[in-house]
C-alpha positions in Angstrom: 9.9 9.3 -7.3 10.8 5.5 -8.4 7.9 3.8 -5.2 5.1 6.0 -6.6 6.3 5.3 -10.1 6.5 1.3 -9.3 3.1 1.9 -7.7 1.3 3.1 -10.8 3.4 0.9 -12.9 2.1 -2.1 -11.1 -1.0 -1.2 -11.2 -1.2 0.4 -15.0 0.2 -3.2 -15.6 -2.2 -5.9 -13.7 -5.2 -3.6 -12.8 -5.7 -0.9 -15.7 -9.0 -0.3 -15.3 -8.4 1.6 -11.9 -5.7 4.1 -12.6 -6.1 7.0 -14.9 -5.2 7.2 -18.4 -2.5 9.7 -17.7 -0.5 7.3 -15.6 -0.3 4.9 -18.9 2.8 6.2 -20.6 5.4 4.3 -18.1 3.7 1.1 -18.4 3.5 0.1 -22.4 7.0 -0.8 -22.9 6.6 -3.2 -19.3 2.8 -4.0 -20.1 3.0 -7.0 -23.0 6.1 -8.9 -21.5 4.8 -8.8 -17.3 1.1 -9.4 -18.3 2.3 -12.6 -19.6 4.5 -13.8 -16.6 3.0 -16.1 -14.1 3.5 -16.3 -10.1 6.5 -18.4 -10.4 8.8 -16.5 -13.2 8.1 -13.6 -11.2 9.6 -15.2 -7.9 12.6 -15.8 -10.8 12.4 -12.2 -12.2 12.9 -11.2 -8.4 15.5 -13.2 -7.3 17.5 -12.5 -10.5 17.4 -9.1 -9.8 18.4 -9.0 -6.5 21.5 -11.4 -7.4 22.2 -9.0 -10.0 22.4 -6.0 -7.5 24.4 -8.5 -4.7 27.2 -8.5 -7.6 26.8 -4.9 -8.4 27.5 -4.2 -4.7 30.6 -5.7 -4.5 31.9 -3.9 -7.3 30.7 -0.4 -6.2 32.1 -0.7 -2.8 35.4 -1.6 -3.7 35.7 0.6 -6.9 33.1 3.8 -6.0 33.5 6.5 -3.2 30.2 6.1 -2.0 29.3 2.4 -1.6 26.2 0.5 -2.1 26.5 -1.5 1.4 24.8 0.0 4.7 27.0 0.1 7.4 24.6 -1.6 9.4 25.7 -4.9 7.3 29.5 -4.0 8.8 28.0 -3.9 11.7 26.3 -7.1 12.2 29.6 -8.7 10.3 31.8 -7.5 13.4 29.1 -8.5 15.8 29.0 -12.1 14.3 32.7 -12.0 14.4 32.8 -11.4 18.2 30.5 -14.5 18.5 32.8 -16.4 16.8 35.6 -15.5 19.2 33.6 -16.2 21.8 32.7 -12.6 22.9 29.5 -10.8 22.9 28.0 -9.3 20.2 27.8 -6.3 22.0 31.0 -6.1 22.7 33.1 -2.8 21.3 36.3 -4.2 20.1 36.0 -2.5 16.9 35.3 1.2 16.2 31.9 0.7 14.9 30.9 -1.7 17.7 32.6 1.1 20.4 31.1 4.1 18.1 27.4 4.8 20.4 25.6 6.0 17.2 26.6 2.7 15.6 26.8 0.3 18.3 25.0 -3.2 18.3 21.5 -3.0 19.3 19.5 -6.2 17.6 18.8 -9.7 19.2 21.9 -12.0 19.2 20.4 -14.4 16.6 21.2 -12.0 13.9 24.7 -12.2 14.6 24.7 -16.2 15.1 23.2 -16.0 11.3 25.5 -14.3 9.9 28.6 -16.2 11.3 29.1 -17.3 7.7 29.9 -14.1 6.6 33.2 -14.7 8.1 33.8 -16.6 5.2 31.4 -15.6 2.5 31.4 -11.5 2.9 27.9 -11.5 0.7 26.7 -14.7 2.8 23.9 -11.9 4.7 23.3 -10.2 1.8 22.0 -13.4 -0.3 20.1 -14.5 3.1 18.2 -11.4 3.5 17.0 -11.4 -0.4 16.3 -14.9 -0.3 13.6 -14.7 2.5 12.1 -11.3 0.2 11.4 -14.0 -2.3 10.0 -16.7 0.6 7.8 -14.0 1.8 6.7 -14.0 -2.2 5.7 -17.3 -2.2 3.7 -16.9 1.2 2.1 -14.3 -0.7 1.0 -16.4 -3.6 -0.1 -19.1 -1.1 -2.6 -16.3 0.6 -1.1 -14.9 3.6 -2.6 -11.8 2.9 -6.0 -13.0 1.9 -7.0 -14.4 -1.9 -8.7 -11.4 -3.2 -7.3 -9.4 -6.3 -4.6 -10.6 -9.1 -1.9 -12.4 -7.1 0.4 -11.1 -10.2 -0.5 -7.5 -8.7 0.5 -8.2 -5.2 3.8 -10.1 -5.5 5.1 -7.6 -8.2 3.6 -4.4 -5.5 6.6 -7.1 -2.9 8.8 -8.0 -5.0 9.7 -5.1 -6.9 9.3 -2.4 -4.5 12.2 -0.1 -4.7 12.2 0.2 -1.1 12.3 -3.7 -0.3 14.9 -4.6 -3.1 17.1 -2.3 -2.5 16.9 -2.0 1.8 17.7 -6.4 1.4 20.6 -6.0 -0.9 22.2 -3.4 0.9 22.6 -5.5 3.9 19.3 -4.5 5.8 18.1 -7.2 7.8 14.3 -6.4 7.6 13.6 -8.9 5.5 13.8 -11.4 8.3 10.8 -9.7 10.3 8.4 -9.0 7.3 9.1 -13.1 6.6 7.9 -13.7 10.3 5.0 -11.3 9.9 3.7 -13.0 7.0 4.6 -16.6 8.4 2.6 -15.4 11.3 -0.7 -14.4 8.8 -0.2 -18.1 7.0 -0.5 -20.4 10.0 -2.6 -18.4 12.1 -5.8 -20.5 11.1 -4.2 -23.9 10.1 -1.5 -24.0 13.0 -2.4 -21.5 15.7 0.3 -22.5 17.9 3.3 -22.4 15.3 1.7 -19.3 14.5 2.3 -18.2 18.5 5.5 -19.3 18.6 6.5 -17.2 15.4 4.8 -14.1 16.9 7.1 -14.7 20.2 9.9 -14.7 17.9 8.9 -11.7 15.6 8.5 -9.7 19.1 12.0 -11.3 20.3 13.9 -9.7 17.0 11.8 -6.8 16.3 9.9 -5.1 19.3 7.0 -3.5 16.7 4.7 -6.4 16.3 3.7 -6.1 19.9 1.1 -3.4 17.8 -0.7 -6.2 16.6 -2.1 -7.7 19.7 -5.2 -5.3 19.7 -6.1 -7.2 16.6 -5.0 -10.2 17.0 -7.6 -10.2 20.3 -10.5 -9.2 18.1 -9.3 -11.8 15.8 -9.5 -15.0 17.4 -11.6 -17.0 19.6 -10.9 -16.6 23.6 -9.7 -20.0 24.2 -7.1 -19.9 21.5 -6.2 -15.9 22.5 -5.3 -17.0 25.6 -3.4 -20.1 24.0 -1.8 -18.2 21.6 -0.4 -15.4 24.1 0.8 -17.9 26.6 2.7 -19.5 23.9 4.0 -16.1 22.1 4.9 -15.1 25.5 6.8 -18.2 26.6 8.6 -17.9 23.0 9.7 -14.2 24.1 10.9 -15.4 27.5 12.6 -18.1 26.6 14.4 -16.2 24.1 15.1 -13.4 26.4 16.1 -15.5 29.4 18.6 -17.7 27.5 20.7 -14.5 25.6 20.4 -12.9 29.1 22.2 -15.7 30.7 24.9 -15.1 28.1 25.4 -11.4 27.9 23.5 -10.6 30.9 22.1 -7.0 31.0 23.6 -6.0 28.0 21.4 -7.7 25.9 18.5 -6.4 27.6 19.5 -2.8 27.5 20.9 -2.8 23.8 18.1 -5.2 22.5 14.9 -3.9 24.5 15.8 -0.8 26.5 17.5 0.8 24.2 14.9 1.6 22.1 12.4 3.4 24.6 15.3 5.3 26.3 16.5 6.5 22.4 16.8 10.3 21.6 18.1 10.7 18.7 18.7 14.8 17.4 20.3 13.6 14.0 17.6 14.8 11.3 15.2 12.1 10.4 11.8 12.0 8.9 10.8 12.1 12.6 9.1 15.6 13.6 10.5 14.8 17.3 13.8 15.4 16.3 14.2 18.9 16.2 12.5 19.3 19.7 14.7 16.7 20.9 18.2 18.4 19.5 16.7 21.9 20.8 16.3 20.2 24.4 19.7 18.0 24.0 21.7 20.8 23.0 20.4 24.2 23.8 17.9 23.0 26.6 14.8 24.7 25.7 11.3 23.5 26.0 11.1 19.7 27.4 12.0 16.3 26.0 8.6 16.1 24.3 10.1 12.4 22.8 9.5 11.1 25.8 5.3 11.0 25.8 5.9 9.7 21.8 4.5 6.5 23.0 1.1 7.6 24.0 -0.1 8.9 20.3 1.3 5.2 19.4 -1.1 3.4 21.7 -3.9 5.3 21.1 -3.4 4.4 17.3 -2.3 1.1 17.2 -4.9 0.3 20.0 -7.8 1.8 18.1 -6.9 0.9 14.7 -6.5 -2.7 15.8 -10.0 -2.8 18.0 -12.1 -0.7 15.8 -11.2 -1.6 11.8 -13.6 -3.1 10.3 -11.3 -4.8 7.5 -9.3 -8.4 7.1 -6.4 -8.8 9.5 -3.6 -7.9 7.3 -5.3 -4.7 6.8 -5.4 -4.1 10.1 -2.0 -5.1 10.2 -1.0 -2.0 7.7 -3.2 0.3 8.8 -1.3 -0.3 12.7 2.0 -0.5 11.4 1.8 2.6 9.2 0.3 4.7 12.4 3.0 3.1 14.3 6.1 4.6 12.1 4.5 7.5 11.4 4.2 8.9 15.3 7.5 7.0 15.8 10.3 9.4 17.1 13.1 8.0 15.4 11.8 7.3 11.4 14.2 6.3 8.9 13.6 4.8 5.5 14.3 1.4 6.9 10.9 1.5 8.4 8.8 1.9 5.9 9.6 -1.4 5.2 7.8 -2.6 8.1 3.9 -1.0 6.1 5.1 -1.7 2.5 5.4 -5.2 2.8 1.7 -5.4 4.0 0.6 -2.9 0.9 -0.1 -6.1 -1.2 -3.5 -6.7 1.3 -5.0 -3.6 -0.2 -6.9 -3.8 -3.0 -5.4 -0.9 -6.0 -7.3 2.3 -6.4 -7.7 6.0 -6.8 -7.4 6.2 -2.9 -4.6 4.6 -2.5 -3.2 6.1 -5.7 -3.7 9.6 -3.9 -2.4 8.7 -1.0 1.2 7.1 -2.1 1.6 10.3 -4.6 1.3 12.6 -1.7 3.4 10.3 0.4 6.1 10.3 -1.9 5.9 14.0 -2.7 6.0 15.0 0.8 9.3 12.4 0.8 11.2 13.8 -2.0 10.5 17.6 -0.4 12.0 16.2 2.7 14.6 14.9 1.0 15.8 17.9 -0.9 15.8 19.7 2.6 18.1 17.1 4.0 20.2 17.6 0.8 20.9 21.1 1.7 21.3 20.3 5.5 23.7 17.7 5.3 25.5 17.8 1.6 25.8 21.2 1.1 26.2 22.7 5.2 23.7 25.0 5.0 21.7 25.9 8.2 18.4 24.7 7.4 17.6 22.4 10.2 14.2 24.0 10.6 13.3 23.8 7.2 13.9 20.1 7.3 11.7 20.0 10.6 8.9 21.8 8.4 9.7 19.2 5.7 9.2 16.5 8.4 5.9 18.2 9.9 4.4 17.8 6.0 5.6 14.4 5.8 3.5 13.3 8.8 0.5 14.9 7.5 1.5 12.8 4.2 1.3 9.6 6.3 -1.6 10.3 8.4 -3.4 11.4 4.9 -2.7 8.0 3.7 -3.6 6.3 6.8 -6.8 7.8 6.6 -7.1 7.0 2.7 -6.5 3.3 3.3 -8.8 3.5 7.0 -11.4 4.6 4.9 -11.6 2.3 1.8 -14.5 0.7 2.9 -17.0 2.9 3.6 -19.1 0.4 5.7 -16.8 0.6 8.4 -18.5 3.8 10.4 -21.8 2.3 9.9 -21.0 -1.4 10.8 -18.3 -1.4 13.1 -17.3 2.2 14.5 -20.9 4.1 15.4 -21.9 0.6 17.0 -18.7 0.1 18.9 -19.1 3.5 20.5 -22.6 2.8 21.7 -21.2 -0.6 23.5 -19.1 1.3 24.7 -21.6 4.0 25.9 -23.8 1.2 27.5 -20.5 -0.7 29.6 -19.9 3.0 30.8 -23.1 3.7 31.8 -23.4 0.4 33.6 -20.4 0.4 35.1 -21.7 4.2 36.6 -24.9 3.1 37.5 -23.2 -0.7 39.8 -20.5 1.9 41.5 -23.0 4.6 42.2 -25.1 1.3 44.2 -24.7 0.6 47.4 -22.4 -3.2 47.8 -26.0 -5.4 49.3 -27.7 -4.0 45.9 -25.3 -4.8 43.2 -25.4 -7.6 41.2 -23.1 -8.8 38.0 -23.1 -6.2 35.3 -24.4 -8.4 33.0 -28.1 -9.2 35.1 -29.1 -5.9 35.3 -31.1 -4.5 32.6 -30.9 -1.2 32.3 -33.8 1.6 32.1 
């Protein structure tokens, strides 16, 4: 419950007039000292916090029996620790690195940057918060546009739950949502830095490939094809260098990996009860395997066809993206959140987080059971899942829908283009090859 109570807190707080008066009792202790805050003590507000939860870490992992620290962190401490010996990072000399449901499976560079964790354990920790608060002030500087109370939309980064708490537990998503908005900020003043970012964003997190469909309507032809030779030579360069190091390794535990991934462990997912039915009993088919297609068709259309800004459509792609993905953990979300400071507050989007997080916290309470408490609900968490996707897709349509322009301006006449190059391209196969002419001569009846 504490994302869609940040949500209405935030927005109770710097936009009162859109959220009803019942929401207001959570926000009048906050209300009088945050209204009065500018952009810059709230970068301090931020950072304070997360130093404050860095320290409280420490103490909870050594002195409580469940710690605060994701394993994942011990993870990419060992792998940086087998660069330092002169190993690769893949390499399973210790039992998480050798354990397959823990094993290694992010670019190289993550472990090279965290090489001074060897000395200073919290070293990743205070990285991975730090660029949280960078991405802050690329939002004041208008990565993701200029409209609404910049206030609003670092304290909807900043102080997300989700974002705080996924940095100082030793998640390293910070570093893409960084390069995402990096990518937004240059895009118009530096196209090619911009490019090179993307490659790199691509390089350490496969996702933003998503945003090409938009990115193509976005820019100019010229400087597409610019910017995708230069994103492209990023990626290559990248790839060809760590491969020449760890050989296929890299490629099959950085890239590979994640297309080839079944994973029957419960997760928000509604592929993974099919897939632990198929893994383990063998009935029906491995239906995770065609989880791609729902994900282009999405991405592709919601990129091509939206008629909003670009981090928007950035949102609005990513959201679809995790939401059909067949392994969804809360990690990901994450990868939408950080973009929810594009969107302007409202009664929509209101709706759509409340359901969002109800359908979470049912979920939740089913995986309880499952896991905590050994009872032999897998299905019901499947169910829970099933309802959580609904929950996504009804936000995704929410925020699609925001501006109601967009059927009348941008989707009803992209479908008659569409109708026309169909028809043409009917009518100059259908001719014989001495009567066609270019497509675009030929007027038709």
């Amino acid at each position: 419950m504490a994302c869609y109570a940040w949500n209405i807190l935030v927005a109770a707080i710097f936009q009162p007039a859109r959220v009803p008066s019942m929401a207001w009792w959570p926000c009048t202790l906050a209300m009088t000292f945050l209204q009065n805050l500018t952009p810059s003590q709230l970068l301090f507000a931020a950072a304070a916090l997360r130093i404050i939860l860095i320290v409280v870490a420490e103490v909870q992992d050594v002195l409580a029996e469940v710690p605060y620290t994701d394993v994942d962190y011990q993870v990419f401490s060992d792998a940086a620790e087998s660069v330092s010996l002169g190993l690769s990072p893949y390499n399973g000399r210790t039992a998480l690195l050798a354990n397959e449901a823990t094993r290694y499976r992010y670019t190289p560079l993550l472990a090279y940057m965290l090489l001074p964790n060897l000395w200073v354990k919290a070293w990743g920790k205070v990285l991975f918060s730090s660029l949280d608060v960078v991405a802050g002030v690329l939002l004041i500087r208008g990565c993701l546009g200029q409209s609404g109370d910049i206030r609003f939309r670092l304290a909807l980064w900043l102080f997300n739950p989700f974002c705080f708490t996924i940095s100082t537990r030793g998640s390293g998503e910070s570093v893409v949502v960084f390069l995402v908005y990096a990518l937004l900020y240059f895009l118009e003043s530096n196209w090619q830095l911009s490019a090179v970012i993307f490659g790199l964003a691509v390089h350490w997190r496969m996702y933003p490939v998503i945003y090409l469909p938009a990115l193509a309507m976005h820019l100019p032809f010229r400087k597409l094809l610019g910017f995708c030779l230069v994103s492209f030579m990023t990626f290559a360069s990248l790839a060809l260098v760590f491969y020449l190091l760890y050989g296929m390794e890299f490629i099959e535990c950085a890239y590979l990996h994640h297309s080839k991934r079944r994973d029957p462990q419960h997760n928000f997912s509604v592929y993974f009860y099919p897939t632990a039915l198929y893994l383990e009993a063998g009935i029906g088919f491995d239906v995770a395997r065609f989880a791609a297609l729902p994900q282009l068709l999405l991405c592709t259309l919601l990129g091509t066809c939206s008629a909003v800004d670009l981090p928007q459509t950035f949102l609005l792609q990513t959201l679809a993206f995790v939401a059909t993905n067949k392994v969804v953990t809360a990690q990901y979300f994450v990868w939408w959140l950080c973009l929810l400071p594009a969107m302007s507050p409202g009664k929509r989007l209101l709706r759509g987080l409340a359901l969002w997080m109800a359908a979470e916290i049912h979920w939740l309470l089913w995986a309880y059971l499952l896991e905590f408490r050994q009872l032999p609900v897998r299905p019901g968490v499947w169910l829970a899942s099933c309802s959580f996707l609904g929950a996504q897709l009804h936000l995704l349509w929410q925020l699609w829908t925001v501006h109601p322009e967009y059927f009348f301006d941008v989707l009803r006449p992209a479908l008659a283009a569409t109708g026309r190059n169909l028809w043409r391209a009917r009518l100059w196969v259908g001719r014989g090859a001495s009567e066609r002419a270019p497509l675009g001569r030929r007027r038709l009846p």
